[in-house]
C-alpha positions as a printed Julia matrix, in Angstrom:
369×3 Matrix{Float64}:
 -45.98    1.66  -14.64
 -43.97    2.14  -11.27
 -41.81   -0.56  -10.31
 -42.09   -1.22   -6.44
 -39.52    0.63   -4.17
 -37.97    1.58   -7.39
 -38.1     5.67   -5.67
 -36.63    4.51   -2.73
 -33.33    2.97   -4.21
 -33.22    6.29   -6.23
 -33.83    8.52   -3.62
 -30.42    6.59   -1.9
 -28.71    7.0    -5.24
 -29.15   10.63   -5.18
 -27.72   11.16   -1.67
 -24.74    9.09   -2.23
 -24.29   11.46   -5.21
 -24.89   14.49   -3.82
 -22.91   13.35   -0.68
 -19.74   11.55   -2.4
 -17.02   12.91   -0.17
 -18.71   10.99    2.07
 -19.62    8.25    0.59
 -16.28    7.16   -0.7
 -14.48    7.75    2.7
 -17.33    5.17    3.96
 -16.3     3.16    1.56
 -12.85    2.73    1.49
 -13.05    2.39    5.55
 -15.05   -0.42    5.14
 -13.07   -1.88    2.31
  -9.71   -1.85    4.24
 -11.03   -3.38    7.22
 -11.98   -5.79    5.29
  -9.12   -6.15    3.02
  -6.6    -6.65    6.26
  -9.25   -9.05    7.85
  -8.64  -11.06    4.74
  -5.35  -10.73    4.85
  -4.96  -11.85    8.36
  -6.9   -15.22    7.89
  -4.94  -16.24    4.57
  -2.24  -15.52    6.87
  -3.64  -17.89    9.88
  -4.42  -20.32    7.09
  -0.71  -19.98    5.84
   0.49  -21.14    9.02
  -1.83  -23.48    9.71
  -1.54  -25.41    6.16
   2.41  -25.3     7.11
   1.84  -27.13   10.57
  -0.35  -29.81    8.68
   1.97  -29.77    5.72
   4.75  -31.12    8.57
   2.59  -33.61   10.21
   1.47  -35.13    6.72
   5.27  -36.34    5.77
   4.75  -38.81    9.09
   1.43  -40.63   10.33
  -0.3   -38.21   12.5
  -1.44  -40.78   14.97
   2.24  -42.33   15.46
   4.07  -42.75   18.43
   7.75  -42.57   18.5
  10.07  -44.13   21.89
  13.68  -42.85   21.72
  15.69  -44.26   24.37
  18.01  -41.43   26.14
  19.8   -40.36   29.41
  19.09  -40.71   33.0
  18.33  -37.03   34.2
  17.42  -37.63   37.58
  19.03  -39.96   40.02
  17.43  -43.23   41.04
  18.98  -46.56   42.53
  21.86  -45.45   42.45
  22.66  -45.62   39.09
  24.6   -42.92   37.88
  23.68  -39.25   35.83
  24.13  -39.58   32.03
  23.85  -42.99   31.81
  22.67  -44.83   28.33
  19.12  -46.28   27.98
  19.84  -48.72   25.56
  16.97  -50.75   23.67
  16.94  -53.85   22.37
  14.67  -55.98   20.46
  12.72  -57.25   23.58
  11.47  -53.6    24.27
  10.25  -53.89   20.53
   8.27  -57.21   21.27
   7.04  -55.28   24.62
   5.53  -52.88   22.46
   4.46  -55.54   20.6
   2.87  -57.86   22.63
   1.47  -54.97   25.11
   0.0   -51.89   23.44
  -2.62  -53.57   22.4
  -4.05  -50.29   20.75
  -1.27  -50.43   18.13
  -1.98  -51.7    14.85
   1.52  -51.03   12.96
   4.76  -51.54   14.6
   8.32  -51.15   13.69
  11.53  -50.92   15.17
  14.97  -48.94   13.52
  18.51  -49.74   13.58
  20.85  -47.01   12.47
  24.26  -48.17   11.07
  26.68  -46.61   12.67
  27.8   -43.49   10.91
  27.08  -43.08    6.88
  28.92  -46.42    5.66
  30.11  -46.07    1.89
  27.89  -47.23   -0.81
  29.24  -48.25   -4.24
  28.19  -49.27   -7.64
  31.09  -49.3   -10.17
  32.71  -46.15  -10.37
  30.2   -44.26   -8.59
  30.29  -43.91   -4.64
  28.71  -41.68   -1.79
  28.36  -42.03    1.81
  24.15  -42.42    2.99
  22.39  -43.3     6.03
  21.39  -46.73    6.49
  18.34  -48.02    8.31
  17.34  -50.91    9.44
  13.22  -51.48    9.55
  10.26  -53.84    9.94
   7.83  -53.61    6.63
   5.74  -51.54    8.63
   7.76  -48.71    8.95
   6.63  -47.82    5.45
   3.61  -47.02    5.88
   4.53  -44.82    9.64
   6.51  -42.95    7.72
   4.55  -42.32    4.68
   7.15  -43.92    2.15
   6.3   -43.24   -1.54
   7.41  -46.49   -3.52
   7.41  -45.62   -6.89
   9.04  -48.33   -8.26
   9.48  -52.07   -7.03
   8.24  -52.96   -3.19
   9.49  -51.77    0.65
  11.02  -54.06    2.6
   8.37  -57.5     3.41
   8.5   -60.17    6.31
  10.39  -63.06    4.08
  12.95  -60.45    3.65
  13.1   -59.9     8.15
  12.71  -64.13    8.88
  15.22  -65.52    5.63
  17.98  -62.18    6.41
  17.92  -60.99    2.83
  20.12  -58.68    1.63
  17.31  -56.24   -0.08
  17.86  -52.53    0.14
  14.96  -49.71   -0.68
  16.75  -46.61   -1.76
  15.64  -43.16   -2.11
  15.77  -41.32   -5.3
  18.81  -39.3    -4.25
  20.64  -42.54   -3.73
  19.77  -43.49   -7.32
  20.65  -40.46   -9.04
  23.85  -41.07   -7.4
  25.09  -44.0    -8.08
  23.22  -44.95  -11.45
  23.33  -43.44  -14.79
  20.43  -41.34  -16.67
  18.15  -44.66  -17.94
  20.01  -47.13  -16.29
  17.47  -49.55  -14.19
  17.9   -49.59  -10.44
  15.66  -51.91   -9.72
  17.04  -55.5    -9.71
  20.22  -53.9    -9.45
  23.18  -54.49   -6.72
  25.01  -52.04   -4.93
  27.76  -52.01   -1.75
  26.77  -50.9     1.56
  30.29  -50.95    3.43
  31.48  -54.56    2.82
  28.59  -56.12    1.84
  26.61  -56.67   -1.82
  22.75  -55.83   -1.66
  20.07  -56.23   -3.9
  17.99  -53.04   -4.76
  14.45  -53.83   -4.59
  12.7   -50.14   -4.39
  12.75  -46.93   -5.18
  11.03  -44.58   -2.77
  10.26  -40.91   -2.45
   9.04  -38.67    0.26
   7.47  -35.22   -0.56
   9.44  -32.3     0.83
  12.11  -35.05    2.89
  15.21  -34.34    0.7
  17.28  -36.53    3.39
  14.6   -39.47    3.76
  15.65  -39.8    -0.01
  18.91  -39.74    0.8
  18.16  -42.68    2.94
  18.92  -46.75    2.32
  16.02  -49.06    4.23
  17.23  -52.42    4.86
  15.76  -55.59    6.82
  16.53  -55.0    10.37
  17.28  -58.53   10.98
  20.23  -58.43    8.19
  21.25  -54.71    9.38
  21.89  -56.99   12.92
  24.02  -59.47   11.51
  24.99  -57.93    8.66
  26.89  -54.46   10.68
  27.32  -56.52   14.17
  24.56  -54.38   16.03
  23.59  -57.73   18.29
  19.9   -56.89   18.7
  20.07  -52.86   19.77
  17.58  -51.04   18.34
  17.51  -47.11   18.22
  13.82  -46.29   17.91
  10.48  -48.14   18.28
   7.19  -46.54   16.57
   3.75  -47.64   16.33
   0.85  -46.12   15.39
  -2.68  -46.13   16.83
  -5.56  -46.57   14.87
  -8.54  -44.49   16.06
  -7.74  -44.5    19.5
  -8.41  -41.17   21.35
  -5.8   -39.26   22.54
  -7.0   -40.04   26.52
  -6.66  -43.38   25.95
  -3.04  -43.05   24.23
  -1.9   -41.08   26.58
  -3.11  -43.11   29.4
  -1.48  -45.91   27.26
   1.85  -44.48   26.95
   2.05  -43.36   30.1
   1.77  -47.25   31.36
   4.41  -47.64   28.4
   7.16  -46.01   30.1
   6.43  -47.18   33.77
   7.44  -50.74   31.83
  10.47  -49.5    30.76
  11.55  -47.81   33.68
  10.93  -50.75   35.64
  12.47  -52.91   32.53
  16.08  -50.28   32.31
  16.0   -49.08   36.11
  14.98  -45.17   35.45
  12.48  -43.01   37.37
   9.01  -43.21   35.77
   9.76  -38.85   36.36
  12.45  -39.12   34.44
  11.47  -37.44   30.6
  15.14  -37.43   29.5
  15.48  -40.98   30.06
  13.08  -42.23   27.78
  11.77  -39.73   25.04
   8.27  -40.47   23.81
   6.97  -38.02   20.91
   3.25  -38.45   20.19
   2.06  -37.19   17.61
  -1.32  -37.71   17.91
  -1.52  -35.24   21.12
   1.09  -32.69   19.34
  -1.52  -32.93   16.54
  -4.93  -31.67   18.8
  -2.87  -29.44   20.11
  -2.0   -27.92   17.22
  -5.68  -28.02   16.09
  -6.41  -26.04   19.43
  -3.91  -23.2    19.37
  -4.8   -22.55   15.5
  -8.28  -22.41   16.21
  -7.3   -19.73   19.24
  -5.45  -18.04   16.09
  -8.56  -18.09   14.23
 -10.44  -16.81   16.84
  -7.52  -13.4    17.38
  -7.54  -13.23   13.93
 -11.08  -12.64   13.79
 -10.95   -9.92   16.61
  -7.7    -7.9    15.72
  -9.82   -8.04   11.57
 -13.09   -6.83   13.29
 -11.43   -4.39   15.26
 -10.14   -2.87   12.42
 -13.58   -2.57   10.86
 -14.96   -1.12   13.54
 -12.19    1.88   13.92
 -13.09    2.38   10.56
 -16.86    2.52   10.68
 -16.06    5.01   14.12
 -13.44    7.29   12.52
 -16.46    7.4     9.66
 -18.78    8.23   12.13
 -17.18   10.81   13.12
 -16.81   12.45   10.0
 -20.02   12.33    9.37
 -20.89   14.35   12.87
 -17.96   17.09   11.67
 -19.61   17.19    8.8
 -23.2    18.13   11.02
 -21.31   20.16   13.55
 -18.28   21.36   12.03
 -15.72   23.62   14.13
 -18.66   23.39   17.43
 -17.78   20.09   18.57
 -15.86   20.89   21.95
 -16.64   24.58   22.04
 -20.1    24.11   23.63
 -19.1    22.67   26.56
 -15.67   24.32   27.26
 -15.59   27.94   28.63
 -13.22   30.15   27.22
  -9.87   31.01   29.07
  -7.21   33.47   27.82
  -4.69   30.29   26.62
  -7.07   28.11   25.28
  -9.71   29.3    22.51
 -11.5    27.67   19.41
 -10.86   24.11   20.08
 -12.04   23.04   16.85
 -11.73   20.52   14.07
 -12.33   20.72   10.14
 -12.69   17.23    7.87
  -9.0    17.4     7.07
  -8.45   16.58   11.31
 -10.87   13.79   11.21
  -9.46   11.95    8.15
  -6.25   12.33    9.38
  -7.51   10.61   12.57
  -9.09    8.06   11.11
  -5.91    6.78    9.2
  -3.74    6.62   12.48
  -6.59    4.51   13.88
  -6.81    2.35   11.03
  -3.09    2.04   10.71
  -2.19    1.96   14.38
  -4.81   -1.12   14.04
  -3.29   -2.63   10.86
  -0.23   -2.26   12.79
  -1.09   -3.6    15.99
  -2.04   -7.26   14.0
   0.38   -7.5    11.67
   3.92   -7.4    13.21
   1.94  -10.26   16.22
   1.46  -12.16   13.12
   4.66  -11.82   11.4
   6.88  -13.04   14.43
   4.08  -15.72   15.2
   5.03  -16.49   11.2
   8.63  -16.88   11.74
   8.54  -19.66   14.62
   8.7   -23.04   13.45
   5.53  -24.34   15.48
   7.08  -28.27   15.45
   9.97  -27.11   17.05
   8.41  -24.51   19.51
   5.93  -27.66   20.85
   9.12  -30.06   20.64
  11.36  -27.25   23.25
   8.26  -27.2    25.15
């Protein structure tokens, strides 16, 4: 009994037998192009997975107002002058994006104030927050709670330290938790332990109430940095949003609306899509530069294939002879030595694009920008 097409698959075996020079050179064309078109994509990926790694430590739809320097003049007041915010630009965030739904303002104690607990001392940053910040920033409590509204209204002296801190100034075993420590001249209570993944100095980092960090370190009601987040709000209508944002606080601190230095607003919701768009224009290169190097292959294959018809006859039939130039042909060693500059010049042609691309840190690049 004959299976169906069962002579035509061995009829194909027996050529690629009979023909195996040429049937492995096929093959291994094909089989690089391929192998560096894999390689480029796990390197796109790489780089993409280390863009998203970056935007994961922080909420990716957060909104960050730094106050800064006046850049440009504008009622006469003078070049280099402070923007300075205070807690009413926090309740105008407040009280006017309405799209926000988490809100927090920072206070920075000055400088790295010395924290104690017996014998054991080291200098750490100190921030002042509103519960909310937690959850901007992506806090990891492991132990005990963040910071919570009784502690902002009642002043309490509560601190949330990072694992660094704890390491620090407690013993192997010893519970932190529950625990007091010094923050310059003042006692505070520890009441968390918190973690962030890949943020060695965010757990370094103390979190206190802002409202004691006010009265507690004399910093009236300034306020470094307001945040908020915004929910599932496209990015037109943030940016529309922020936009109206600053024209308040220009008109609020007496600063051209032009002015970018003045105020510094980093959204990362719009850094975010366009980081979606430029590594889906990656992709897209990726895809040609990995095709591209099939297809040299599959031509320099090609054309082995017609040496190996027409050997040595290839430009002879159509040139004349002349006294200085005679026998202008090829043999297969020509053609697969052609073929590898093509494929290499190729390989070569993607990868050093993609290693430079690989050694930018796209957060920063976007940031300059």
């Amino acid at each position: 009994m004959t299976i169906p097409g069962l002579d035509r698959w061995r009829e194909i075996l027996e050529i690629l037998w009979r023909r195996k020079l040429r049937t492995l050179l096929t093959a291994l064309s094909v089989a690089w192009g391929i192998f560096m078109l894999v390689v480029l994509l796990g390197a796109g990926r790489g780089l993409s997975n280390g863009a998203e790694a970056e935007f994961s430590r922080d909420a990716t739809n957060a909104v960050w107002v730094n106050p800064g320097r006046l850049s440009k003049p504008f009622e006469g007041q003078p070049l280099g002058k402070r923007v300075r915010f205070g807690m009413d630009d926090y309740r105008l965030v407040k009280d006017q994006m309405t799209i926000a739904d988490l809100r927090s303002a920072r206070y920075n104690v000055d400088g790295s104030p010395a924290v104690t607990r017996g014998a054991r001392t080291g200098a750490y940053r100190v921030r002042g927050v509103h519960p909310e910040h937690e959850d901007i920033e992506k806090s990891i409590i492991f132990e005990g709670r963040y910071i919570n509204d009784e502690d902002i209204v009642d002043r309490r002296k509560v601190a949330v330290i990072g694992i660094k801190v704890r390491d620090a100034l407690f013993a192997p075993g010893e519970q932190a938790v529950g625990a007091s420590i010094r923050i310059g001249n003042a006692w505070f209570r520890v009441v968390g332990l918190s973690r962030e993944m890949d943020e060695e100095n965010e757990e370094q980092t103390i979190y206190i109430p802002i409202s004691t960090a006010h009265l507690v370190y004399s910093g009236g009601q300034d306020v470094h940095v307001v945040m908020f987040t915004v929910g599932s709000t496209s990015g037109v209508e943030t940016n529309k949003r922020v936009e109206e944002l600053r024209r308040q606080l220009a008109a609020r601190h007496h600063f051209s609306t032009e002015d970018k230095r003045a105020v510094m607003i980093w959204n990362s919701q719009e850094v975010s899509e366009r980081f979606a768009a430029l590594f889906r224009g990656i992709r897209g290169f990726i895809w040609i530069i990995g095709l591209g190097t099939i297809l040299a292959g599959v031509v320099g294959v090609s054309n082995i294939m017609l040496i190996s018809v027409q050997e040595r006859t290839l430009a002879q039939r159509v040139l004349p002879p002349t006294p200085f130039f005679r026998r202008p042909d090829v043999d297969i060693g020509v053609a697969l030595g052609a073929t590898a500059v093509l494929v290499i010049a190729g390989m070569l042609a993607g990868f050093f694009p993609a290693l430079r691309a690989a050694r930018i840190n796209p957060i920063a690049a976007l940031r300059v920008e």
